[in-house]
Steps between C-alpha positions, in 0.01 A plus 500: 500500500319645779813675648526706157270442248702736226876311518378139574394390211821637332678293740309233435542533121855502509502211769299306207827597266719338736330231532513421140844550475551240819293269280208498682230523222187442759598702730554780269165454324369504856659776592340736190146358575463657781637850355419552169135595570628756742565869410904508524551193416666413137281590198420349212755652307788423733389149506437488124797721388772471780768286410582402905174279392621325225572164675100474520432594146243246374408371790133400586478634836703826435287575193182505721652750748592719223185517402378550844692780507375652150176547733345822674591524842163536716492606834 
């Protein structure tokens, strides 16, 4: 992140896609935490609307990250 603050957490978000395609459902979730408060990284309506997310539809964890995202980012 500190390298390039603008394409990391796009690489990140997409690294949390393929990790829930490999089947790795925490480390996915894990993956989002630590981007989804961060400007670039996926917003609420990519998380909500994007079907690449479906797999997580309904899920707990992934519900509270999209609503994480629905937030204001502050700097």
């Amino acid at each position: 992140m500190s390298r390039d603050a603008r394409v990391a957490p796009e690489i990140a978000t997409e690294m949390a896609l393929v990790y829930a395609w490999a089947g790795e459902h925490d480390a996915a979730m894990q993956q989002l935490a630590t981007v989804v408060r961060l400007p670039h990284g996926p917003t609420f309506g990519e998380l909500k609307l994007n079907p690449r997310w479906d797999d997580f539809r309904g899920d707990q964890q992934f519900e509270q990250l999209i609503a994480e995202a629905a937030k204001p980012i502050t700097f």
